[in-house]
PDB file with SEQRES, HELIX, SHEET and CRYST1 records, atoms N, CA, C and O in Angstrom:
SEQRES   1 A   71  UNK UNK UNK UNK UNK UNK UNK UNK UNK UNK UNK UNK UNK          
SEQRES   2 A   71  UNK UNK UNK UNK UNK UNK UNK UNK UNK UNK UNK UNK UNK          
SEQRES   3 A   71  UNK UNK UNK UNK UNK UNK UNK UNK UNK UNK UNK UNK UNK          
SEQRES   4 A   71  UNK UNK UNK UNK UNK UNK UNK UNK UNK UNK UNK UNK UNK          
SEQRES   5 A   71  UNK UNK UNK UNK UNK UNK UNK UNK UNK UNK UNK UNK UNK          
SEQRES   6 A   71  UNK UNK UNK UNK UNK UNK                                      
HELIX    1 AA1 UNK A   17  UNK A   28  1                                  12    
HELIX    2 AA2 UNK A   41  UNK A   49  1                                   9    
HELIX    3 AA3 UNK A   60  UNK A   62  5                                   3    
SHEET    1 AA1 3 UNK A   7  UNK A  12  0                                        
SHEET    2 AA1 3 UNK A  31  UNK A  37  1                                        
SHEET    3 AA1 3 UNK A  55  UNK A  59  1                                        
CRYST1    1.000    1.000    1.000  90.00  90.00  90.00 P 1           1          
ATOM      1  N   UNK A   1     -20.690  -3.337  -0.355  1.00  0.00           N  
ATOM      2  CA  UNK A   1     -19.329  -3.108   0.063  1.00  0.00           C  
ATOM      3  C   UNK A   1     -18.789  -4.370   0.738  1.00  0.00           C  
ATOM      4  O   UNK A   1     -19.340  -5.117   1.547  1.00  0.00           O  
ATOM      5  N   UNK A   2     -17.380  -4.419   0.113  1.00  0.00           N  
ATOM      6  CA  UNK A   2     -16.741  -5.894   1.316  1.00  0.00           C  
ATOM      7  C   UNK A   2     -16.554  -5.761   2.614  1.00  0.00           C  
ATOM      8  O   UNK A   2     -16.472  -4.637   3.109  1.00  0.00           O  
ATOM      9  N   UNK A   3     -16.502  -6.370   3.018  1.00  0.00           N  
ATOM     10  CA  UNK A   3     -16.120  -6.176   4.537  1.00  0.00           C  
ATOM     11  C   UNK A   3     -14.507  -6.149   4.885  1.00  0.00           C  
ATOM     12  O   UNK A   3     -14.036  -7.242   5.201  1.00  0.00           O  
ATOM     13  N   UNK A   4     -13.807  -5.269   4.867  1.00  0.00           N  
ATOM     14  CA  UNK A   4     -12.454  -5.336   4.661  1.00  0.00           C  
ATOM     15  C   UNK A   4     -12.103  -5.396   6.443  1.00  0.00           C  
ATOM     16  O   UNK A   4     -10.919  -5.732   6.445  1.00  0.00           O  
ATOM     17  N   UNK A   5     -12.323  -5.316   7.198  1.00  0.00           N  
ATOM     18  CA  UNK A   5     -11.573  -5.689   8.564  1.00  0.00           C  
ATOM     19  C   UNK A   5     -11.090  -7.028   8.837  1.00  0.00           C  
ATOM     20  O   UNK A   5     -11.757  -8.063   8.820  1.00  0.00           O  
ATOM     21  N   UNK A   6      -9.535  -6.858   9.157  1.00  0.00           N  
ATOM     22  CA  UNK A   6      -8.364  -8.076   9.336  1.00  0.00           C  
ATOM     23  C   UNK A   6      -8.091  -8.499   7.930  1.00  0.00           C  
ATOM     24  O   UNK A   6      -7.231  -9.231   7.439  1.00  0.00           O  
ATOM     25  N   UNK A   7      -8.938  -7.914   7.505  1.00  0.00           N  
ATOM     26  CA  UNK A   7      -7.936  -7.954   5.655  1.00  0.00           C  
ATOM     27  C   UNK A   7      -6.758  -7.737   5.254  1.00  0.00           C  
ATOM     28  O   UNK A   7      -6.430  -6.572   5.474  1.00  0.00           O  
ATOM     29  N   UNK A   8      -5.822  -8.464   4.664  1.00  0.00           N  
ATOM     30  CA  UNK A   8      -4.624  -7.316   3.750  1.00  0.00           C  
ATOM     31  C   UNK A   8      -4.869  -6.914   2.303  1.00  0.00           C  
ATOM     32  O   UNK A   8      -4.942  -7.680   1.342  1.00  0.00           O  
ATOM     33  N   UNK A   9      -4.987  -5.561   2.304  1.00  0.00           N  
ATOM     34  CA  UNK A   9      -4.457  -5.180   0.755  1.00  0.00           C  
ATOM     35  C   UNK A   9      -3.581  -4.980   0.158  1.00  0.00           C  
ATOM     36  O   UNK A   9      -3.269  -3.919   0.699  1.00  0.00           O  
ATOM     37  N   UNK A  10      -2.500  -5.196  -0.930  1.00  0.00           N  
ATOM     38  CA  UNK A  10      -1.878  -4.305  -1.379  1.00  0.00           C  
ATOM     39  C   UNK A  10      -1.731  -4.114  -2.502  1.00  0.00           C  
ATOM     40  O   UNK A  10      -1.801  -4.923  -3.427  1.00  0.00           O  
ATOM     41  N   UNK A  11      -1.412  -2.509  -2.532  1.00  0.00           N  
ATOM     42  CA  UNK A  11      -1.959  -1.480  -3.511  1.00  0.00           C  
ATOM     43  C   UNK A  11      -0.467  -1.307  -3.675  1.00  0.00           C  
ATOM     44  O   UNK A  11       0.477  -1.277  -2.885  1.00  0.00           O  
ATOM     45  N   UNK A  12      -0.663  -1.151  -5.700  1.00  0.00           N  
ATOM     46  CA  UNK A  12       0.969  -0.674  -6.214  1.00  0.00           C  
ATOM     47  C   UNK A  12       0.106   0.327  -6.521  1.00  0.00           C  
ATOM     48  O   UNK A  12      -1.123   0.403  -6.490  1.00  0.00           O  
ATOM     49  N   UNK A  13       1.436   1.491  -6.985  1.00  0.00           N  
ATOM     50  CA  UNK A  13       0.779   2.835  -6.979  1.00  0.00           C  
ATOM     51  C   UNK A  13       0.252   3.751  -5.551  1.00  0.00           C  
ATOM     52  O   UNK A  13      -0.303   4.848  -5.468  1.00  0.00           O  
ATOM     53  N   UNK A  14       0.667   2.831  -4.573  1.00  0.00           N  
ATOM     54  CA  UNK A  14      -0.512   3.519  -3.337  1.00  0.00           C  
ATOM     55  C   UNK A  14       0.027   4.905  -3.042  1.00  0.00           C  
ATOM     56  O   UNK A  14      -0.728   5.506  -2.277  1.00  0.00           O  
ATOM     57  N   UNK A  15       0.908   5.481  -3.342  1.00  0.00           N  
ATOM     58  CA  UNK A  15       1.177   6.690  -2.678  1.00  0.00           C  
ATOM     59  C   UNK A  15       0.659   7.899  -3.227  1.00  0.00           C  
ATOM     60  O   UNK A  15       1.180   8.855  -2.653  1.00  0.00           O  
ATOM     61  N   UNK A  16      -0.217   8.274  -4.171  1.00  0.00           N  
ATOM     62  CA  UNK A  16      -0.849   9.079  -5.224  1.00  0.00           C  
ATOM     63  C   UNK A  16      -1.747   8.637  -5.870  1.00  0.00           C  
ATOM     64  O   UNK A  16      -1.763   7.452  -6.201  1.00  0.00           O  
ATOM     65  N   UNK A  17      -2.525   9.334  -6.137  1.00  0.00           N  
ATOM     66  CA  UNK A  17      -3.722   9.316  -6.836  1.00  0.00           C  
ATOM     67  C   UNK A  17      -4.587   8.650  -6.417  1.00  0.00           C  
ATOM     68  O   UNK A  17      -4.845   8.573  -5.216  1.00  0.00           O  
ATOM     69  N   UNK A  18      -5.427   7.814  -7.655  1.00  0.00           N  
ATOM     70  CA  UNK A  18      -6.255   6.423  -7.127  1.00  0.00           C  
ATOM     71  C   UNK A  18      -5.706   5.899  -6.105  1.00  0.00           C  
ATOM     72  O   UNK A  18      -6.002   6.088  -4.926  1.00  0.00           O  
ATOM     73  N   UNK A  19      -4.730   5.093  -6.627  1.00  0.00           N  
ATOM     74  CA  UNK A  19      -3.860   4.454  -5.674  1.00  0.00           C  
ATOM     75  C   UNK A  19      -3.947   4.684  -4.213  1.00  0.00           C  
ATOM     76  O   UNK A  19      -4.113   3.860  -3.313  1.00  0.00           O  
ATOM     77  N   UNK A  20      -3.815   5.850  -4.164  1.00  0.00           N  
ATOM     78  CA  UNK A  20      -3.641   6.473  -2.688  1.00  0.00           C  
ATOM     79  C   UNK A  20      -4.804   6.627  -2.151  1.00  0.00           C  
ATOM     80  O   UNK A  20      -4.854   6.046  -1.067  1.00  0.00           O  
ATOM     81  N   UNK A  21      -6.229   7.409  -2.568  1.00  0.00           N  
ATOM     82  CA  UNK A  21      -7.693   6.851  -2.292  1.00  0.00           C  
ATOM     83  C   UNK A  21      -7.763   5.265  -1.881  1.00  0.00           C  
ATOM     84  O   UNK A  21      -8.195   5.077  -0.743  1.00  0.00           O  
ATOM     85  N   UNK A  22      -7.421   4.149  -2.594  1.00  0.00           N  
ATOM     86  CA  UNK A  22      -7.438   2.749  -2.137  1.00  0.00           C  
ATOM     87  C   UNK A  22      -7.043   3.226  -0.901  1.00  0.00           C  
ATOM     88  O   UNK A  22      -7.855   3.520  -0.024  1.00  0.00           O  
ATOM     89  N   UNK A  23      -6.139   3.298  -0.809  1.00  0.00           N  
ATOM     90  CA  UNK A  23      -4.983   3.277   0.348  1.00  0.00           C  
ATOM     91  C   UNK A  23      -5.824   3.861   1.871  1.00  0.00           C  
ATOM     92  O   UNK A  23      -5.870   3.321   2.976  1.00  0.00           O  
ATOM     93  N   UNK A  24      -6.391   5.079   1.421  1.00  0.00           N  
ATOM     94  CA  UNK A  24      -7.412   5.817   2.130  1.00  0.00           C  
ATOM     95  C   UNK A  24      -8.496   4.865   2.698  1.00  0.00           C  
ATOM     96  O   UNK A  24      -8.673   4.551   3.875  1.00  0.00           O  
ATOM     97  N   UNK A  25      -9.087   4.531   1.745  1.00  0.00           N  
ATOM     98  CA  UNK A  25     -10.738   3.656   1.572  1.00  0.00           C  
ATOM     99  C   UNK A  25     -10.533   2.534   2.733  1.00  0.00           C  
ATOM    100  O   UNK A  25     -11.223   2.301   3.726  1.00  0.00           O  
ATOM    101  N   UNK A  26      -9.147   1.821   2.178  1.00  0.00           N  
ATOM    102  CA  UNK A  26      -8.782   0.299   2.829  1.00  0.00           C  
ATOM    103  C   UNK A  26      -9.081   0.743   4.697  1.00  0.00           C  
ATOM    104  O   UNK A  26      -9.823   0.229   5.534  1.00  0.00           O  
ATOM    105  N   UNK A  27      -7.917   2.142   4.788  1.00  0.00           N  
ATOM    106  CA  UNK A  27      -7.974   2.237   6.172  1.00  0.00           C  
ATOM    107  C   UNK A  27      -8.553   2.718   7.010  1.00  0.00           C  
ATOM    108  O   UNK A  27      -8.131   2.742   8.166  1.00  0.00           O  
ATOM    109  N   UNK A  28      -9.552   3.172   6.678  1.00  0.00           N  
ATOM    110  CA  UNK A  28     -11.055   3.833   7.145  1.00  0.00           C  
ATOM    111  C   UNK A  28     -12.046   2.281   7.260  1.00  0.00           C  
ATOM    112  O   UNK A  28     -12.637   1.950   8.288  1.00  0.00           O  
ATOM    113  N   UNK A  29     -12.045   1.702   6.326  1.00  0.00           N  
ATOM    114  CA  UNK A  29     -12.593  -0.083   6.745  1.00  0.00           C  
ATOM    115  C   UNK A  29     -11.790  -1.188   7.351  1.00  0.00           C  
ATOM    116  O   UNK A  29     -11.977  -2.404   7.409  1.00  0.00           O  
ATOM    117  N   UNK A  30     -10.803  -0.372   7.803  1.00  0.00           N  
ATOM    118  CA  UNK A  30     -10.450  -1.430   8.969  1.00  0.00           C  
ATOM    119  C   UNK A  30      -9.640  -2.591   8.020  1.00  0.00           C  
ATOM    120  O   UNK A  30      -9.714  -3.765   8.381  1.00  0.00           O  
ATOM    121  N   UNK A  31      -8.970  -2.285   6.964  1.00  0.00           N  
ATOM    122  CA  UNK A  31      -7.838  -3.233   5.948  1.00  0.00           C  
ATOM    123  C   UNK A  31      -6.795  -2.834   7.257  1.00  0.00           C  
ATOM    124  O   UNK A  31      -7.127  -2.111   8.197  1.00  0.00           O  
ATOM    125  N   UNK A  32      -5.419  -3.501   7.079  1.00  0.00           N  
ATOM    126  CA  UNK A  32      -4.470  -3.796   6.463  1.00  0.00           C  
ATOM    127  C   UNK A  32      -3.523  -3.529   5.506  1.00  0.00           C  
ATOM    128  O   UNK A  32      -3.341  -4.410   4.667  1.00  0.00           O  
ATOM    129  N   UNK A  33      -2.636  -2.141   5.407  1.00  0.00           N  
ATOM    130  CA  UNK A  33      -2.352  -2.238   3.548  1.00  0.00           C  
ATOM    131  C   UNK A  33      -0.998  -1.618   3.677  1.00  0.00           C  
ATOM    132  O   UNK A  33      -0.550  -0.755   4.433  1.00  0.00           O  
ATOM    133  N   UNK A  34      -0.338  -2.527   2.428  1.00  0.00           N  
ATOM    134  CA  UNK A  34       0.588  -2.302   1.833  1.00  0.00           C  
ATOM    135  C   UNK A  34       0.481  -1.078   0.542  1.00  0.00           C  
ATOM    136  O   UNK A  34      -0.109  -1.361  -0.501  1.00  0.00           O  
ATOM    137  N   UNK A  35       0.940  -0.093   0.692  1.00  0.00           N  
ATOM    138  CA  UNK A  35       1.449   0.677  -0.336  1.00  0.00           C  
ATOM    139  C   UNK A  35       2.784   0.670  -0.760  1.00  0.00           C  
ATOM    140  O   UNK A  35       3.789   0.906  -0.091  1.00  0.00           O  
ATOM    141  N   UNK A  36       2.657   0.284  -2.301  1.00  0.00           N  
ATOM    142  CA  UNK A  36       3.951  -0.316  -3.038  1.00  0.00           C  
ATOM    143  C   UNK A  36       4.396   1.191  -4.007  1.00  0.00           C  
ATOM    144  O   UNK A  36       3.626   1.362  -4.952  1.00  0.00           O  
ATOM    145  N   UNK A  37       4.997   1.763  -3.937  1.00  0.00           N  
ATOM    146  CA  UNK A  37       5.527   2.550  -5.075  1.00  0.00           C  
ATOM    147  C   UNK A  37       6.928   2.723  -5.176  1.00  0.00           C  
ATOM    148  O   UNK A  37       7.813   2.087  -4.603  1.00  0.00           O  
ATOM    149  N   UNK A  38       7.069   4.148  -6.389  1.00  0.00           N  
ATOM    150  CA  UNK A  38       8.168   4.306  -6.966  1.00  0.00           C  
ATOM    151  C   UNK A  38       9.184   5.405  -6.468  1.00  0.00           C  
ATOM    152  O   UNK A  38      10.396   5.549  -6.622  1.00  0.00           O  
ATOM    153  N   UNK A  39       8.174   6.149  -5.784  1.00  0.00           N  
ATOM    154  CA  UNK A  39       8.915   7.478  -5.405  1.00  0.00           C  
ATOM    155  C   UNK A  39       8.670   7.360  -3.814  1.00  0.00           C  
ATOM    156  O   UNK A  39       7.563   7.121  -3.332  1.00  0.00           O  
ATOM    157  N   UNK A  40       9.840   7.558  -3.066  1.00  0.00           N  
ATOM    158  CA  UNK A  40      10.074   7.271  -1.766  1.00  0.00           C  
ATOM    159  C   UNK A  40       9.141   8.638  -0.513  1.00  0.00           C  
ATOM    160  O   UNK A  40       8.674   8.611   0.626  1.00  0.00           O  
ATOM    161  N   UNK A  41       9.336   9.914  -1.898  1.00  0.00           N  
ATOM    162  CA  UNK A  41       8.764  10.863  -0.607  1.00  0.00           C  
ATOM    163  C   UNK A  41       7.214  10.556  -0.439  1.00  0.00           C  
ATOM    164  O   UNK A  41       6.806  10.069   0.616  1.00  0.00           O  
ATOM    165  N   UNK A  42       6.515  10.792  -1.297  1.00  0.00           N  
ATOM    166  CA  UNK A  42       4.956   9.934  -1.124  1.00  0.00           C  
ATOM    167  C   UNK A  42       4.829   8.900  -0.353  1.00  0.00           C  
ATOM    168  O   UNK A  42       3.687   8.470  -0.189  1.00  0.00           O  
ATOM    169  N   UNK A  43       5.751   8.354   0.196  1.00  0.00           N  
ATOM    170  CA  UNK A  43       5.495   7.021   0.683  1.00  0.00           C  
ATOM    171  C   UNK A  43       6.068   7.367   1.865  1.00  0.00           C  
ATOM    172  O   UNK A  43       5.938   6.447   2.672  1.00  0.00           O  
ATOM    173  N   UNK A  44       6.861   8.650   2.475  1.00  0.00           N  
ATOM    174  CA  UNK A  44       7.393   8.673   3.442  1.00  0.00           C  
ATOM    175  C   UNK A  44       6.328   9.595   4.176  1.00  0.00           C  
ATOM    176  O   UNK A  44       6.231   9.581   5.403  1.00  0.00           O  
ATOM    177  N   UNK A  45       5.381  10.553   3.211  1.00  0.00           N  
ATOM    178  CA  UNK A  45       3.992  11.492   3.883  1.00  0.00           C  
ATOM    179  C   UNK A  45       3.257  10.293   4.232  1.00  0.00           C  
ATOM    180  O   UNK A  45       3.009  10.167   5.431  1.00  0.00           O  
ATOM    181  N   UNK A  46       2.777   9.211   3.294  1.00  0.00           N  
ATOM    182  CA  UNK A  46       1.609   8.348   3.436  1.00  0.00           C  
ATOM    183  C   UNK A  46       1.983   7.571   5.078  1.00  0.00           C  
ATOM    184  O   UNK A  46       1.227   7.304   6.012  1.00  0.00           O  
ATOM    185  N   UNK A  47       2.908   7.450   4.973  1.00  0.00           N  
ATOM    186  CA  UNK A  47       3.279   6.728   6.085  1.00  0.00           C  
ATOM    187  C   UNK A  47       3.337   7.605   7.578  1.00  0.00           C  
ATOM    188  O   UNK A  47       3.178   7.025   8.652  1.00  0.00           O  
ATOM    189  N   UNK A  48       3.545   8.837   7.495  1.00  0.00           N  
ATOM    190  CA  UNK A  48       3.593  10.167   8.349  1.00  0.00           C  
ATOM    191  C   UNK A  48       1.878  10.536   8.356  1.00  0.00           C  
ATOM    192  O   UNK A  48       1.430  11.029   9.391  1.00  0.00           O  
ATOM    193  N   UNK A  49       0.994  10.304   7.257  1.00  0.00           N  
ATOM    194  CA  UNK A  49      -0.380  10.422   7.545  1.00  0.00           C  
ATOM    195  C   UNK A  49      -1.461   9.476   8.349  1.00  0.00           C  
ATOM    196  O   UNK A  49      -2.556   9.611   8.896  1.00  0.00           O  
ATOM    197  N   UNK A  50      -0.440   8.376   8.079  1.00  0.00           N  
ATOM    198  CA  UNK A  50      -1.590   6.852   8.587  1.00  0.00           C  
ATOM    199  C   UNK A  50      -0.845   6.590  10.328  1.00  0.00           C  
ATOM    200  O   UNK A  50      -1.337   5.837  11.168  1.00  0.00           O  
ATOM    201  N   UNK A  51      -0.050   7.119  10.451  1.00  0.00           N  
ATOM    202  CA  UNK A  51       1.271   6.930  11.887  1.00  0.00           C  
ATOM    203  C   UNK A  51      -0.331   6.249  13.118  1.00  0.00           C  
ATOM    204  O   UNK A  51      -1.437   6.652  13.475  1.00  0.00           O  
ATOM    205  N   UNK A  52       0.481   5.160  13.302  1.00  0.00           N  
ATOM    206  CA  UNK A  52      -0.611   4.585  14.329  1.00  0.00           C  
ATOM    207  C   UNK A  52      -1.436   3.435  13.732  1.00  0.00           C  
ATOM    208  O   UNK A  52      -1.761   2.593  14.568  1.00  0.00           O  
ATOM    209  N   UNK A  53      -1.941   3.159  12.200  1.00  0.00           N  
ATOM    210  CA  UNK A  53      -2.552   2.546  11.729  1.00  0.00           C  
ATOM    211  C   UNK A  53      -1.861   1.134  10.656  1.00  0.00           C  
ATOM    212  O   UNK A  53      -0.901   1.367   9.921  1.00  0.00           O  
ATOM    213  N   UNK A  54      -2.266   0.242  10.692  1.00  0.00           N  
ATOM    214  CA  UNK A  54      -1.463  -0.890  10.153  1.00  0.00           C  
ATOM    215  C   UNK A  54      -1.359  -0.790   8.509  1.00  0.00           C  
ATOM    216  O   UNK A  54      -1.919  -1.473   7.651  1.00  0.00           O  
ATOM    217  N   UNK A  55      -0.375   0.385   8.376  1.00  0.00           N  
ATOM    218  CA  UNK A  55       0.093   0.677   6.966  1.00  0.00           C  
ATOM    219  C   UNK A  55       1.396   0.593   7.085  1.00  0.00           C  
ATOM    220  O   UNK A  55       1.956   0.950   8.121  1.00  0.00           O  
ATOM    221  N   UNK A  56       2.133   0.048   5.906  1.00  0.00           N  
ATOM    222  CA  UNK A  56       3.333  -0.331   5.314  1.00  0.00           C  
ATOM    223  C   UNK A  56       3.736   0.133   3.988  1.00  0.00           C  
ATOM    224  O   UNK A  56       3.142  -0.379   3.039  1.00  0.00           O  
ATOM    225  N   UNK A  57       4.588   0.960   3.760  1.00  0.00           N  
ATOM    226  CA  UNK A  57       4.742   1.569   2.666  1.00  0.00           C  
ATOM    227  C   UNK A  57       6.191   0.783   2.298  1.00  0.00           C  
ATOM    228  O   UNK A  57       7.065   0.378   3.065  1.00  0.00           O  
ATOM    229  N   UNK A  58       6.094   0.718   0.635  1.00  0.00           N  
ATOM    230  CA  UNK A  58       7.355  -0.187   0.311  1.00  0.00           C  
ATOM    231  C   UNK A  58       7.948   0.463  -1.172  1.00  0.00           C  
ATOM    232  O   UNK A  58       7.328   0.578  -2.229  1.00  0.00           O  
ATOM    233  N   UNK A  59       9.545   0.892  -0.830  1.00  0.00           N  
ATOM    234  CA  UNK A  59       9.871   1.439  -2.201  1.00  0.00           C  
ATOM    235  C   UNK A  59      10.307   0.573  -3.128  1.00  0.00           C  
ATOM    236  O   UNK A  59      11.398   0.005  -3.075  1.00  0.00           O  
ATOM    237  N   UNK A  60       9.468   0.439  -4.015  1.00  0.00           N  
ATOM    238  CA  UNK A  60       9.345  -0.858  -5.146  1.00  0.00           C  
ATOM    239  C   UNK A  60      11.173  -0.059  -6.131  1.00  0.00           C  
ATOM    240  O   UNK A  60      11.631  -0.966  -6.824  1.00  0.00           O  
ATOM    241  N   UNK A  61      11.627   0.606  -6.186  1.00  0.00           N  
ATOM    242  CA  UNK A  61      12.768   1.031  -7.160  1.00  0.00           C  
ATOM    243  C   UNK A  61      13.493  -0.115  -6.893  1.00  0.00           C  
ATOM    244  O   UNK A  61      13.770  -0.923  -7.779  1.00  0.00           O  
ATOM    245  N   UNK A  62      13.851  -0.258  -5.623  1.00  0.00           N  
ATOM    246  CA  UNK A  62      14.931  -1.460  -5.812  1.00  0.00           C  
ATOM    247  C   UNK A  62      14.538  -3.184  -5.152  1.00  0.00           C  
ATOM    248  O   UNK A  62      15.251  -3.828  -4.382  1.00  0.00           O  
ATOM    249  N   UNK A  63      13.271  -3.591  -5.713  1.00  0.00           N  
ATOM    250  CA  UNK A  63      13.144  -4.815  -5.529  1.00  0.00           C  
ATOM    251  C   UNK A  63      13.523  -5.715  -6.819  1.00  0.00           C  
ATOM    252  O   UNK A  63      13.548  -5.432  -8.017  1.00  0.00           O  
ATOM    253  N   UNK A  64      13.723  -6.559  -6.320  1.00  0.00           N  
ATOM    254  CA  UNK A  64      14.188  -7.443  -7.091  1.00  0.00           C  
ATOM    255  C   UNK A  64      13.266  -8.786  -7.308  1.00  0.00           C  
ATOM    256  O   UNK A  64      13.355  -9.677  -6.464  1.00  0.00           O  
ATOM    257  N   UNK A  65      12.334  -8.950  -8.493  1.00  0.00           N  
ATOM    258  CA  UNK A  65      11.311  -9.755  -8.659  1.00  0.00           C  
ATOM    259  C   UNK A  65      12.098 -10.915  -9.299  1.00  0.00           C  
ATOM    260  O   UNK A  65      12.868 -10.827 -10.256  1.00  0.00           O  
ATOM    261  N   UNK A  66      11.684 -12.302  -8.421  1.00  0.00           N  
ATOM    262  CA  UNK A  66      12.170 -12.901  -9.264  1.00  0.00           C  
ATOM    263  C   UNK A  66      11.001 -13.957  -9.742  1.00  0.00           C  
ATOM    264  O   UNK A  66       9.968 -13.870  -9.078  1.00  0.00           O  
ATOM    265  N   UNK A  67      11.003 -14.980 -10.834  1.00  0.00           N  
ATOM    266  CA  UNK A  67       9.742 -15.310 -11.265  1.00  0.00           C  
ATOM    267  C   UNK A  67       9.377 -16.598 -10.093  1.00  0.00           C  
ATOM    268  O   UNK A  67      10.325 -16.781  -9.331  1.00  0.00           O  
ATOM    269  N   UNK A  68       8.369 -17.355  -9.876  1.00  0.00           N  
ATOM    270  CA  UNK A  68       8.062 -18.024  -8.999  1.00  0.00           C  
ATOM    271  C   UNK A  68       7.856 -19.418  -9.859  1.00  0.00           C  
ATOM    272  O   UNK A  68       8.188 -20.522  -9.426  1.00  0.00           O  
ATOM    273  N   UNK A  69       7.277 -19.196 -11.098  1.00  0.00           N  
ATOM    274  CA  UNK A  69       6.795 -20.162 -12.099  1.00  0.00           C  
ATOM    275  C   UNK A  69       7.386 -19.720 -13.572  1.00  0.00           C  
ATOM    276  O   UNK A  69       7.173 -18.592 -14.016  1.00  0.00           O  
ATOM    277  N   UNK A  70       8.140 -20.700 -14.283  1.00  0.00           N  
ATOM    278  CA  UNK A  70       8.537 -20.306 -15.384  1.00  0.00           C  
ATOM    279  C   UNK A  70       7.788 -21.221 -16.560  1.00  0.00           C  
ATOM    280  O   UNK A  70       7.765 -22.445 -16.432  1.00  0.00           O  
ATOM    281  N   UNK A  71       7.278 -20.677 -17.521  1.00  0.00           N  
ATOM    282  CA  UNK A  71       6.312 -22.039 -18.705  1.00  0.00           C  
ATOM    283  C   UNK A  71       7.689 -22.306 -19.441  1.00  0.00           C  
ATOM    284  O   UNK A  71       7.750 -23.124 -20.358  1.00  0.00           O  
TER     285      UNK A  71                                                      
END                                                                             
């Protein structure tokens, strides 16, 4: 196992399923984590479940990616 304390993760998908196990796993070892998804209420429980712990939930619907490197 890694040693995830003072780590950051972040997890797309984190608010369900796998995703959300990561999300689990990370903060029981002492991560750091970003949960990135699509649907805001999952991300508004995840964030109501972890309350106290260095989790960040982010609603990916309206980001705006832009490229960093173009070939």
């Amino acid at each position: 196992m890694l040693p995830l304390a003072g780590k950051t993760m972040v997890v797309i998908g984190g608010s369900r399923g796998v995703g959300r196990q990561i999300v689990q796993a990370g903060i029981r070892d002492g991560a750091r984590m970003l949960a990135v998804a699509r649907q805001e209420e999952p991300l508004r429980q995840l964030a109501k479940e972890f309350a106290g712990t260095e989790v960040l939930s982010l609603d990916a619907r309206n980001l705006r990616i832009e490229p960093i490197y173009r070939a």
